[in-house]
BALO-132635 format. One line per 5 residues: for each residue z, y, x negated of N, C-alpha, C. Coordinates in nm, 4 decimals. Layout:
<atoms>
Z Y X Z Y X Z Y X ~ ...;
</atoms>
This chain:
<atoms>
-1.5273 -11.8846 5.2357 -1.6412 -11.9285 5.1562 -1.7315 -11.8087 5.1277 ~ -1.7493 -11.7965 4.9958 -1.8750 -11.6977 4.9867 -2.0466 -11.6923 5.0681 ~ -2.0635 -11.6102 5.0941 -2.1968 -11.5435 5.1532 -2.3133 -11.6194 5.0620 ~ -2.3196 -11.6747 4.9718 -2.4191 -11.7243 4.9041 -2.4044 -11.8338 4.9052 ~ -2.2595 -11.9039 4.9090 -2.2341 -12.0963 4.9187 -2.2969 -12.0839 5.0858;
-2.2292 -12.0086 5.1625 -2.2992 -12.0363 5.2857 -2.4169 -12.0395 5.3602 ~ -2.5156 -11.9388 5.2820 -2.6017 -11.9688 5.2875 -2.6814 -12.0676 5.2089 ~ -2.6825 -12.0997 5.1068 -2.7232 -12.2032 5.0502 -2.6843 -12.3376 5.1392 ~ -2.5802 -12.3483 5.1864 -2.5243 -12.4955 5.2551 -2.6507 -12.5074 5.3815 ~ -2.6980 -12.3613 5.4413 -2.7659 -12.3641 5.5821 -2.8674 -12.4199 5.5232;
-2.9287 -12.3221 5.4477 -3.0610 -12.3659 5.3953 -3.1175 -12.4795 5.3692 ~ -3.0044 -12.5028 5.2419 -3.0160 -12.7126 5.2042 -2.9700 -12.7682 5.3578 ~ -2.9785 -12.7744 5.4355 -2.9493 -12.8442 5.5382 -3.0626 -12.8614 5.6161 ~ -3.0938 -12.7103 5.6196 -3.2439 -12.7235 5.7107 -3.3434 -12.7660 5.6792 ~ -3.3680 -12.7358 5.5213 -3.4295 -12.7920 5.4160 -3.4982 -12.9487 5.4379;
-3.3474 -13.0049 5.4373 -3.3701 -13.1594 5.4367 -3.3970 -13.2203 5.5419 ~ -3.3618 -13.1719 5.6662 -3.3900 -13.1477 5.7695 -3.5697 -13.1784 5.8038 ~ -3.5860 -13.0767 5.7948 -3.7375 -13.0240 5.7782 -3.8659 -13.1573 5.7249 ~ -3.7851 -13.1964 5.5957 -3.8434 -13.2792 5.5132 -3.8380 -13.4306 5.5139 ~ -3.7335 -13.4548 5.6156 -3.7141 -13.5873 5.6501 -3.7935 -13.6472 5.7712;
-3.7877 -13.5361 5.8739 -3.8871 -13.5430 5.9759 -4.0433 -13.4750 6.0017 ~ -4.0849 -13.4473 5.8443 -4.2143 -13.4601 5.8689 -4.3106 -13.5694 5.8378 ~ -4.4472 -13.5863 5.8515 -4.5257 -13.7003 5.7990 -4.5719 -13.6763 5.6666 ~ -4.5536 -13.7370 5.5542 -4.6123 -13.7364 5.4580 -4.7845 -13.7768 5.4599 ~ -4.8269 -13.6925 5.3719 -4.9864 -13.7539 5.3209 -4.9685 -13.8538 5.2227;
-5.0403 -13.9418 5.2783 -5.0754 -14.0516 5.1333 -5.1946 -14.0280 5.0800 ~ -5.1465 -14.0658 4.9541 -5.2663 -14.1122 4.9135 -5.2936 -14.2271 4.7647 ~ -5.3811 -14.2991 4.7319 -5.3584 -14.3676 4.6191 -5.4796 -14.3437 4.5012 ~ -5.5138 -14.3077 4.3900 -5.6047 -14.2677 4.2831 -5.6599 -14.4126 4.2440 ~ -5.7798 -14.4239 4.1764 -5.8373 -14.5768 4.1227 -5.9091 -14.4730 4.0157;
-5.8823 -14.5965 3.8717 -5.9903 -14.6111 3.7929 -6.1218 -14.6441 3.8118 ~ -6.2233 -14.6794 3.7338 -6.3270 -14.7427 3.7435 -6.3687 -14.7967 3.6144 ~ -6.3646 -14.9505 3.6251 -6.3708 -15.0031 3.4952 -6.4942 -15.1370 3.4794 ~ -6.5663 -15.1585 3.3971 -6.7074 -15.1963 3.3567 -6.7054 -15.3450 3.3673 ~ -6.8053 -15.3761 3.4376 -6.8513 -15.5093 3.4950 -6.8744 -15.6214 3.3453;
-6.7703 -15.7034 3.3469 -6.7735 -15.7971 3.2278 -6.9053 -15.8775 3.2474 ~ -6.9847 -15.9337 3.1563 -7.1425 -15.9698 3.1300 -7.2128 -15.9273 3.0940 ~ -7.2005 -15.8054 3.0623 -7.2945 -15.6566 3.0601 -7.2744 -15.5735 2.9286 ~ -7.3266 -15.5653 2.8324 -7.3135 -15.4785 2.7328 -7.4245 -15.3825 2.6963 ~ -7.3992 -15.2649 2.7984 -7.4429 -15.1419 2.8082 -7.4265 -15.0297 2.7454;
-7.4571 -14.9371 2.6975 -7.3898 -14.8273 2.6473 -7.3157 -14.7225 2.7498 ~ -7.3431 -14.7613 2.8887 -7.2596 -14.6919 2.9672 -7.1323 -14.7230 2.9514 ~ -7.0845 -14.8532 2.8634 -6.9270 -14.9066 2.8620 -6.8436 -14.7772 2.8945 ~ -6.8674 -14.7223 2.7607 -6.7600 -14.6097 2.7287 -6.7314 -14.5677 2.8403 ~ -6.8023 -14.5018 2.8866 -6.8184 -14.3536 3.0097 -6.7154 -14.4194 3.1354;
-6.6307 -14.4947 3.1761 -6.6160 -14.5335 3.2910 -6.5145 -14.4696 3.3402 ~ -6.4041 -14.4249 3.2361 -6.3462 -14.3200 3.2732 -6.3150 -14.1753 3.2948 ~ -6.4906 -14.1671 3.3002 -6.5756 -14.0345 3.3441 -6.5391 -14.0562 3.5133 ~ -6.5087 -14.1480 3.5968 -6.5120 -14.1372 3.7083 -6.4121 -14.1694 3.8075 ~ -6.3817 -14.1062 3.9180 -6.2279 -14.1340 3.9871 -6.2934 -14.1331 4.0723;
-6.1726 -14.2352 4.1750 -6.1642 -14.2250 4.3613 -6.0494 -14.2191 4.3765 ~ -6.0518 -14.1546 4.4912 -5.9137 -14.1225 4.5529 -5.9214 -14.1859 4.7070 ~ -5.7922 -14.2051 4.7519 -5.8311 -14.2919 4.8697 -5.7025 -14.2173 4.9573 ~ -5.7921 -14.1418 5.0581 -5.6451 -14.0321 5.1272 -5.6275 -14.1005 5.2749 ~ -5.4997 -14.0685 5.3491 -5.5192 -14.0990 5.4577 -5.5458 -13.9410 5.5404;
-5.6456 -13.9956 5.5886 -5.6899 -13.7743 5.7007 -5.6064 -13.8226 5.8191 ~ -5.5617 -13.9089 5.8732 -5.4865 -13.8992 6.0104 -5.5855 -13.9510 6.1036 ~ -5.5209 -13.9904 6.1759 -5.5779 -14.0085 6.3493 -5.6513 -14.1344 6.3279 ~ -5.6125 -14.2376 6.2467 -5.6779 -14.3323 6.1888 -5.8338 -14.3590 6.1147 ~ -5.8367 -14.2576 6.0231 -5.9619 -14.2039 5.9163 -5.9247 -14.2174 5.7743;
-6.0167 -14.2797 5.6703 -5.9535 -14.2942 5.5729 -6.0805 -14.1782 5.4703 ~ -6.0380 -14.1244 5.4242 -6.1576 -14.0319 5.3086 -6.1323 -14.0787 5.1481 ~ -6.2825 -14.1580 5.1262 -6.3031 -14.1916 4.9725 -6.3695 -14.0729 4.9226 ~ -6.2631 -14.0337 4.8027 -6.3395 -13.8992 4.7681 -6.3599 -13.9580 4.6069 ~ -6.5076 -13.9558 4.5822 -6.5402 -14.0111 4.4269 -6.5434 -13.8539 4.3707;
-6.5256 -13.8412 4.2118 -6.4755 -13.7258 4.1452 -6.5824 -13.7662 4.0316 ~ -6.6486 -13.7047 3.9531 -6.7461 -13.6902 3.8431 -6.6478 -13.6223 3.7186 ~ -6.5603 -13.6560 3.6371 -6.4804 -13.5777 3.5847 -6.5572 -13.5088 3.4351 ~ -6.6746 -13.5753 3.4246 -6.7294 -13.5635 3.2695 -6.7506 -13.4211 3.2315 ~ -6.7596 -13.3769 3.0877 -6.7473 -13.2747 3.0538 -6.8165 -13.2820 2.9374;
-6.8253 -13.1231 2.8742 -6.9242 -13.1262 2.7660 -7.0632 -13.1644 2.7577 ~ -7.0835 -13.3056 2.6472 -7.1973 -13.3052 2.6345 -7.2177 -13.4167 2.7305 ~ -7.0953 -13.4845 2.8200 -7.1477 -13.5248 2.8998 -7.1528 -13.5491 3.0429 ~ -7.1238 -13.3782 3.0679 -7.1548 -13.3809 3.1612 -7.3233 -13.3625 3.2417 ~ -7.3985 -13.4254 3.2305 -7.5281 -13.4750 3.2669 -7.5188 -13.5732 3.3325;
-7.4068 -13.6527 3.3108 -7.3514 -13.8407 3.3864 -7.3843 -13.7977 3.5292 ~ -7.4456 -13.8437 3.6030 -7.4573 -13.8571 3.7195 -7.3902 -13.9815 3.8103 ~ -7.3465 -13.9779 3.8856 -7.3234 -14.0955 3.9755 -7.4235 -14.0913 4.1023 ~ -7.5252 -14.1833 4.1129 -7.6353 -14.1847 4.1973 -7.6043 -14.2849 4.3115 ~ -7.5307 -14.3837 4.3019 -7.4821 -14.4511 4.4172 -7.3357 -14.5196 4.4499;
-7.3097 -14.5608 4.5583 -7.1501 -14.6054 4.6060 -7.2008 -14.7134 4.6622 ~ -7.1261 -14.8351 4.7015 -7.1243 -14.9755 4.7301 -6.9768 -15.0036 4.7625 ~ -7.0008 -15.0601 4.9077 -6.8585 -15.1239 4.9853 -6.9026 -15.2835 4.9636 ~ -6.7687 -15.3287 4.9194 -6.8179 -15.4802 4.9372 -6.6713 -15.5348 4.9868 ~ -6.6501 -15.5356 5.1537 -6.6183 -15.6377 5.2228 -6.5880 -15.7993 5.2578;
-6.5012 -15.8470 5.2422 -6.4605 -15.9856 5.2804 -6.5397 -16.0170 5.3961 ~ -6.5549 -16.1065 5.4114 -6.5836 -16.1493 5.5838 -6.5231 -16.1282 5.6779 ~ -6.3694 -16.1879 5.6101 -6.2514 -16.2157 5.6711 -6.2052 -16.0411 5.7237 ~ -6.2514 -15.9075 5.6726 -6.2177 -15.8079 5.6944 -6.3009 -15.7310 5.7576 ~ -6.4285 -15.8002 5.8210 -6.5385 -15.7188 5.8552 -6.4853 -15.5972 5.9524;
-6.4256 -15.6013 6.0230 -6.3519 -15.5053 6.0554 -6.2578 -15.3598 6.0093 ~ -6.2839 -15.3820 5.8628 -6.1620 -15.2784 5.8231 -6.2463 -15.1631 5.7976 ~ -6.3348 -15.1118 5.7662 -6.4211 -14.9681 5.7816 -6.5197 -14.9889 5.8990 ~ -6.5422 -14.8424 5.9636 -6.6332 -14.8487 6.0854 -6.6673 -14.6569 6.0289 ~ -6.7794 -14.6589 6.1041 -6.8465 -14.4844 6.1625 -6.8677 -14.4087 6.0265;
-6.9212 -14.4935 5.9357 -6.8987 -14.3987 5.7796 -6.9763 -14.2533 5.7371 ~ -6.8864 -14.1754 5.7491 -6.9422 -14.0203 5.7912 -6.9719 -13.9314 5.6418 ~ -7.0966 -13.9462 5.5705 -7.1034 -13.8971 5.4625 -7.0811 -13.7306 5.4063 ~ -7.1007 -13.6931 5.2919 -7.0766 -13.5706 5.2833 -6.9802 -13.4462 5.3275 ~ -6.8776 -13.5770 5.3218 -6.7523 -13.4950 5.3945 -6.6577 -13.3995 5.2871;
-6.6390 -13.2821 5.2960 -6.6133 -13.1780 5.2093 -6.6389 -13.2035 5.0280 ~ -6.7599 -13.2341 5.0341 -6.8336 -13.2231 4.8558 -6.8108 -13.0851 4.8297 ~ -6.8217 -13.1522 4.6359 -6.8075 -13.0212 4.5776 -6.8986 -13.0046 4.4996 ~ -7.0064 -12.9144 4.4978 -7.1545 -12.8854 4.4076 -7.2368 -12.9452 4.5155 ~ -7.3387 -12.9639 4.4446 -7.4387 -12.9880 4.5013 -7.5324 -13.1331 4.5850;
-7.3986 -13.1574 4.6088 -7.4107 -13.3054 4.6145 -7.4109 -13.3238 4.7840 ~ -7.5072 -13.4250 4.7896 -7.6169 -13.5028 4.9179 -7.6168 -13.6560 4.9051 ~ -7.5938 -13.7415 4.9875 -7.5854 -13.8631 4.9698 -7.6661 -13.8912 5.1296 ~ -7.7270 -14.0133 5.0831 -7.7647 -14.0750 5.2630 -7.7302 -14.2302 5.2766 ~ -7.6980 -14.2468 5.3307 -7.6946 -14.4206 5.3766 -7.7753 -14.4915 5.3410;
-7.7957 -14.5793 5.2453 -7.8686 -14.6778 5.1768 -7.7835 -14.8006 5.1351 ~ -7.8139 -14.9381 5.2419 -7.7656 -15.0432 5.1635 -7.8082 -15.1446 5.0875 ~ -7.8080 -15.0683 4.9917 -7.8742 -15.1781 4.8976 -7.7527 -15.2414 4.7722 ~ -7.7965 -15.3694 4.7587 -7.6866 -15.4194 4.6812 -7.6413 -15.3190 4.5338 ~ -7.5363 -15.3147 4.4630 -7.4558 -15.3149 4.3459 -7.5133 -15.3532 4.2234;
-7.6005 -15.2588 4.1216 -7.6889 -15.3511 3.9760 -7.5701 -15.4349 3.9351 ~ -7.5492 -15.5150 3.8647 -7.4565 -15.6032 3.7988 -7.3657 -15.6894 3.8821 ~ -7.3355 -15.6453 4.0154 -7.2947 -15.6904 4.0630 -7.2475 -15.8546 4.0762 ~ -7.3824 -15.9456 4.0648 -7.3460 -16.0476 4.0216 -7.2566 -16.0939 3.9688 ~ -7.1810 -16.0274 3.9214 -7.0729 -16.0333 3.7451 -6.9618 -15.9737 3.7941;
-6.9512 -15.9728 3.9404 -6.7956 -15.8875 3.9985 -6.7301 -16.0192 4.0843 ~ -6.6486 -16.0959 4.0580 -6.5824 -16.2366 4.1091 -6.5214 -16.1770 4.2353 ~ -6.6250 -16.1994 4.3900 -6.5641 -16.2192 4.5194 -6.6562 -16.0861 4.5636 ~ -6.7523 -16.0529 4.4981 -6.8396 -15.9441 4.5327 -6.9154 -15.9960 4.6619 ~ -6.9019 -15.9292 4.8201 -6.9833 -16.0066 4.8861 -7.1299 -15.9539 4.8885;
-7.2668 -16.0010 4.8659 -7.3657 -15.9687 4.8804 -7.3982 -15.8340 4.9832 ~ -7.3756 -15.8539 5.1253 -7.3797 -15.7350 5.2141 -7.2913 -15.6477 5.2306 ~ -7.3746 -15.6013 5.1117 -7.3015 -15.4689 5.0476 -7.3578 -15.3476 5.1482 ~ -7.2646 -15.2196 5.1301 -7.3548 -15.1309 5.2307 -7.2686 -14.9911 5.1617 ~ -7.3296 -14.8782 5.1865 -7.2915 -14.7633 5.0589 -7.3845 -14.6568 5.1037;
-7.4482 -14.5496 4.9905 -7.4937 -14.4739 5.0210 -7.5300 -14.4434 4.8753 ~ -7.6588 -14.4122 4.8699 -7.7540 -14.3131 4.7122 -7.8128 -14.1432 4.7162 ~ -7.8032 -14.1253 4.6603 -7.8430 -13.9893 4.6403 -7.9736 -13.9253 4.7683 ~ -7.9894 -13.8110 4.7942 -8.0727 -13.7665 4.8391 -8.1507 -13.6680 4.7687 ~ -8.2611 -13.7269 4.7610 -8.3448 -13.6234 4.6818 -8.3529 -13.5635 4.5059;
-8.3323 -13.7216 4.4928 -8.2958 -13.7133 4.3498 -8.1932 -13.6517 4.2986 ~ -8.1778 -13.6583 4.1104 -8.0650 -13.6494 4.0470 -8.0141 -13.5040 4.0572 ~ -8.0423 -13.3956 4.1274 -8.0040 -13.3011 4.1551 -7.9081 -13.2902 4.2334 ~ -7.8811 -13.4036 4.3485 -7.7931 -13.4278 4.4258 -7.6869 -13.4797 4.4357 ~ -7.6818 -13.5573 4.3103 -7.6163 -13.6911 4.2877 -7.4889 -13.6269 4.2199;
-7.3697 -13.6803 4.1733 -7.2703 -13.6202 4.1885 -7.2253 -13.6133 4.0256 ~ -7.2509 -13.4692 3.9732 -7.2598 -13.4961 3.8398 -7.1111 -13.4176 3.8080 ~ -7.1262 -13.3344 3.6345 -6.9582 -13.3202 3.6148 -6.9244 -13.2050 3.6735 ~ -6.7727 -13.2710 3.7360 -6.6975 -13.1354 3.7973 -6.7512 -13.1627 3.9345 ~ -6.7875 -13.2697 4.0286 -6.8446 -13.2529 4.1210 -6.7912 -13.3807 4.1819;
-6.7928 -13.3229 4.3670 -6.7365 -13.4909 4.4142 -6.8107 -13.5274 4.5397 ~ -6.8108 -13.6725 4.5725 -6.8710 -13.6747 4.7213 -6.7507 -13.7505 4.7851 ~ -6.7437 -13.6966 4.9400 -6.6780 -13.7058 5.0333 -6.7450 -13.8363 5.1082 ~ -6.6532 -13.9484 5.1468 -6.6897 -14.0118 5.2692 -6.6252 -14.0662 5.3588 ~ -6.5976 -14.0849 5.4563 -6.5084 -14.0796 5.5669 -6.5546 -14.2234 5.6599;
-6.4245 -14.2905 5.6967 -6.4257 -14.4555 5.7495 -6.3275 -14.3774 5.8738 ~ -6.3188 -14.4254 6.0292 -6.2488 -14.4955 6.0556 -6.1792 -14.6054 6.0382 ~ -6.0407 -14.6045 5.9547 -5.9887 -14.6880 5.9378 -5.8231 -14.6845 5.9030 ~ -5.7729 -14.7404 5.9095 -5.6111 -14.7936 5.8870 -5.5760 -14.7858 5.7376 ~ -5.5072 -14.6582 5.6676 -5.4866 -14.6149 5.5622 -5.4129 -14.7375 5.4773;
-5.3089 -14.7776 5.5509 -5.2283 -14.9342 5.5206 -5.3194 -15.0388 5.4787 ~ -5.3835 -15.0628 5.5781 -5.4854 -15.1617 5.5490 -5.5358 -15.1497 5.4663 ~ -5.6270 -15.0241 5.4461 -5.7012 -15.0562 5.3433 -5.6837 -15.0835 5.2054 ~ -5.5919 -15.0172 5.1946 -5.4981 -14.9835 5.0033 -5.4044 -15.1532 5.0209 ~ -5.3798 -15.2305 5.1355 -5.3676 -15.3428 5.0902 -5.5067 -15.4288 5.0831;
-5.5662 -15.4072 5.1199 -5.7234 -15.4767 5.0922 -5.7917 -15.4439 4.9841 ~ -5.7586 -15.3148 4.9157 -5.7983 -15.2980 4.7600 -5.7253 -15.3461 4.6864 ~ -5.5762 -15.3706 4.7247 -5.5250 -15.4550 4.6083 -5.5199 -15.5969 4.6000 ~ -5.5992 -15.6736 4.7348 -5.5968 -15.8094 4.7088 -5.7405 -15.8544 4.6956 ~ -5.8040 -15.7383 4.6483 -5.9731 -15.7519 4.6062 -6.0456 -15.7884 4.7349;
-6.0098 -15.7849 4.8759 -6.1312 -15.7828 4.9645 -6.1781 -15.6859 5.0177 ~ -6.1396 -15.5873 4.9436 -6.2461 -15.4416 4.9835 -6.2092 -15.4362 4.8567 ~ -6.3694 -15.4066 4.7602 -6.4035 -15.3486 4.6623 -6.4955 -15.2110 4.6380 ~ -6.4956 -15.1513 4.5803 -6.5951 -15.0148 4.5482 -6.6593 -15.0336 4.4224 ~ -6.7800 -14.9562 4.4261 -6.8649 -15.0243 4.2673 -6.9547 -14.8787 4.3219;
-7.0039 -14.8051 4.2131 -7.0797 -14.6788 4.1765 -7.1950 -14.7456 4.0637 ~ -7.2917 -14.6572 4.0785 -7.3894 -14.6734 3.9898 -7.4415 -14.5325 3.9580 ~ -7.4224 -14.5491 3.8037 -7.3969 -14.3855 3.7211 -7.5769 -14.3750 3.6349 ~ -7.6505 -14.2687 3.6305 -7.7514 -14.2680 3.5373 -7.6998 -14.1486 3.4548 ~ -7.7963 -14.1072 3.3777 -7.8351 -13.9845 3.2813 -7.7329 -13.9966 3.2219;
-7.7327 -14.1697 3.1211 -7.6506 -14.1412 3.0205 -7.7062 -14.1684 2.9437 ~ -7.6343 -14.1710 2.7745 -7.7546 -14.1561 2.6690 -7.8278 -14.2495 2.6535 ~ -7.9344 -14.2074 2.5918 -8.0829 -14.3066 2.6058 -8.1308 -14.3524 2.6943 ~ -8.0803 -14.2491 2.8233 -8.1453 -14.2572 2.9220 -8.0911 -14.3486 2.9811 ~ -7.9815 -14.4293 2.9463 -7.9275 -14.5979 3.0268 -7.9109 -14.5318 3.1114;
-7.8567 -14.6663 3.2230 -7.7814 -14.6485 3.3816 -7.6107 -14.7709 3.3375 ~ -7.5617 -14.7721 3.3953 -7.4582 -14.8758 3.4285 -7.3703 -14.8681 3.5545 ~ -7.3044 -14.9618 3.6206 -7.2151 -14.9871 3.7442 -7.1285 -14.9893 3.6774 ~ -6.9751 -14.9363 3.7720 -6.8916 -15.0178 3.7490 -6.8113 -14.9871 3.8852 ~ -6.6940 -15.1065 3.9346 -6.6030 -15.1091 4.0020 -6.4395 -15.0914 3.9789;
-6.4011 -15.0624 4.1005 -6.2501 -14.9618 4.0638 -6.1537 -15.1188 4.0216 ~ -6.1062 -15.0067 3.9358 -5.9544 -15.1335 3.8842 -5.8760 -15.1160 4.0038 ~ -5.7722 -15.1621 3.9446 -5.6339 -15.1805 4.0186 -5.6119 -15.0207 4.0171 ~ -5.5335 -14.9994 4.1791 -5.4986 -14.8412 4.2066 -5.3382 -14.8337 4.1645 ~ -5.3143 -14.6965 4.1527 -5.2218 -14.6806 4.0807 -5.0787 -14.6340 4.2003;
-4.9938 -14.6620 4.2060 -4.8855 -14.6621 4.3051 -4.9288 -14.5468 4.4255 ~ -4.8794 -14.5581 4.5142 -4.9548 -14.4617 4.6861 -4.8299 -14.2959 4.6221 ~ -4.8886 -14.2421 4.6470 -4.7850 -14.1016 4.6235 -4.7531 -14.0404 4.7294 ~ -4.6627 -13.9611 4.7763 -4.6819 -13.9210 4.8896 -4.6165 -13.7734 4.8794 ~ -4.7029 -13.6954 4.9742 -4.6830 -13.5668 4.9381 -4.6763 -13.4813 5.0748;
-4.5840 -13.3650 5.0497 -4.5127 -13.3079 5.1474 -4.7052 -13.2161 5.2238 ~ -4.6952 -13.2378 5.3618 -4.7916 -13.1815 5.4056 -4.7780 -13.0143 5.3996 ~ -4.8910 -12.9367 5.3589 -4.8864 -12.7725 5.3392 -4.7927 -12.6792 5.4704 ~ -4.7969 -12.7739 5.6170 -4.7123 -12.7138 5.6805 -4.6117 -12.7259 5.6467 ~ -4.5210 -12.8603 5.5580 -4.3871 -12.8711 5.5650 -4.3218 -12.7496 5.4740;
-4.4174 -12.7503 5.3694 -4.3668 -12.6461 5.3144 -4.3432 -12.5363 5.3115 ~ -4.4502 -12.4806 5.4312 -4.4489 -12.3723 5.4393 -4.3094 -12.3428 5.5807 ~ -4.3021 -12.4584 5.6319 -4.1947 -12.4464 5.6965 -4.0914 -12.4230 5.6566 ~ -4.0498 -12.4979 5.5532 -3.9310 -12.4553 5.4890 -3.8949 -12.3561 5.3999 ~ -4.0116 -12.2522 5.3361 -3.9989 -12.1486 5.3047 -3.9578 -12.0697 5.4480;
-3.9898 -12.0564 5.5230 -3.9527 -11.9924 5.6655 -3.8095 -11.9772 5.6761 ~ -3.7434 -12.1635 5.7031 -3.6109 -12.1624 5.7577 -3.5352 -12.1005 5.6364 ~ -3.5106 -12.1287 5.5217 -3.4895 -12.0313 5.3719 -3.4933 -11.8996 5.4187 ~ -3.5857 -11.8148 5.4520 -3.5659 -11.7063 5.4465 -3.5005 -11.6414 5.5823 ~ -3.5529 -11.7356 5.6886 -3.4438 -11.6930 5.8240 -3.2986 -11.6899 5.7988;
-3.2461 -11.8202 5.7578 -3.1227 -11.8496 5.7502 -3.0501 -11.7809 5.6417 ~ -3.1129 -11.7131 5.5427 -3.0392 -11.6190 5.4528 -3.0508 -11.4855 5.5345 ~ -3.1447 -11.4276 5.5948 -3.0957 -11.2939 5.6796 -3.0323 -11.3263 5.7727 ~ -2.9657 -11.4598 5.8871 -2.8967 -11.4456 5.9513 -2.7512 -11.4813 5.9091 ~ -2.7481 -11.5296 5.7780 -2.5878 -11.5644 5.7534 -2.5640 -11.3807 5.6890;
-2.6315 -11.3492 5.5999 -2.6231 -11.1747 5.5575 -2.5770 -11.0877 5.6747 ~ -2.6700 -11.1301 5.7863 -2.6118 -10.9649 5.9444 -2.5059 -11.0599 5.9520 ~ -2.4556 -11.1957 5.9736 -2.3737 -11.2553 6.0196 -2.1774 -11.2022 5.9671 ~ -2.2457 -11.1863 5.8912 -2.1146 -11.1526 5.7642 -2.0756 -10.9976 5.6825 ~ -2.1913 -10.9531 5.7840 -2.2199 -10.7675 5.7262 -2.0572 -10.7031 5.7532;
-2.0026 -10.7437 5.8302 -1.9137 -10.6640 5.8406 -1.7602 -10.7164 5.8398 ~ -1.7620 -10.8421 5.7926 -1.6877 -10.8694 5.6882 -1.6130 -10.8052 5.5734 ~ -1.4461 -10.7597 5.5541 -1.4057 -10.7132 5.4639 -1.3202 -10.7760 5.3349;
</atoms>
């Protein structure tokens, strides 16, 4: 067998190897789409805004909201977040640890105060609990900018509790034109992805390059 099928055979072996027995990261992305009752001029803007819903390990889940707006409008601020809980799930977030790796200038503090529109979200529970800006719209999470927040909680769980609507998320956005405000809450999330963790890969660049210099001395003197 040639020196290059053979090494290639090690490689793809270890390769798969490597990749079968590590843990993948999950994670699942959400829209955010506009509270029916309401005809705001914030309509448009709703897909100015993303969450991402990762699992960090050790049973921690990180909602990372994203400000994606641009141009002329990036001024959109997102000034608050809102958990709204089943009863039946009071249990599924605990220890909610704010400001966990933001990007810009963004400050949030614990404030539970209900969801504007909310009313108009079918299975919205009243004790709502979230977090608003600190220190005004300077803080608040405008374009190109994200806030971090962190649950103890069961990554499984939760992404099945967003898809059977008893854990909901709802933001409340200002500095849009004419000065409006509007809410809105996440649609339906889009399939869980799962992605090779930065060690795996870097592992397997490793065994790749081991296993091609040891099949090479292996075979050096080969005629």
């Amino acid at each position: 067998m040639k020196l290059t099928a053979i090494a290639s055979l090690i490689v793809t072996g270890i390769g798969a190897t490597v990749i079968a027995t590590s843990a993948p990261a999950s994670a699942a992305s959400f829209s955010f789409q506009n509270i029916t009752g309401e005809d705001t001029v914030g309509d448009a803007f709703a897909n100015n805004f993303l969450l991402d819903v990762t699992d960090g390990g050790s049973n921690t889940v990180l909602f990372k909201f994203s400000n994606q707006a641009s141009g002329s409008e990036v001024g959109q601020s997102l000034k608050q977040v809102a958990f709204s809980v089943d009863p039946t799930k009071s249990g599924l977030l605990s220890n909610m640890a704010l400001n966990v790796n933001n990007i810009g200038t963004v400050d949030f503090e614990i404030k539970n105060q209900n969801l504007s529109q909310s009313n108009n979200i079918s299975g919205w529970d009243g004790t709502t609990f979230g977090a608003d800006t600190k220190g005004g719209n300077d803080n608040a999470v405008q374009g190109a900018e994200s806030l971090g927040i962190k649950f103890n909680a069961n990554f499984n769980d939760v992404i099945a509790a967003l898809n059977a609507r008893t854990l909901m998320v709802g933001i409340h956005v200002g500095s849009l034109p004419q000065g409006a405000s509007d809410s809105y809450f996440n649609a339906v999330p889009t399939p869980i992805k799962s992605v090779p963790e930065p060690a795996t890969i870097a592992a397997l660049g490793l065994f790749a390059v081991g296993a091609l210099k040891f099949t090479t001395k292996k075979h050096k003197t080969i005629v």
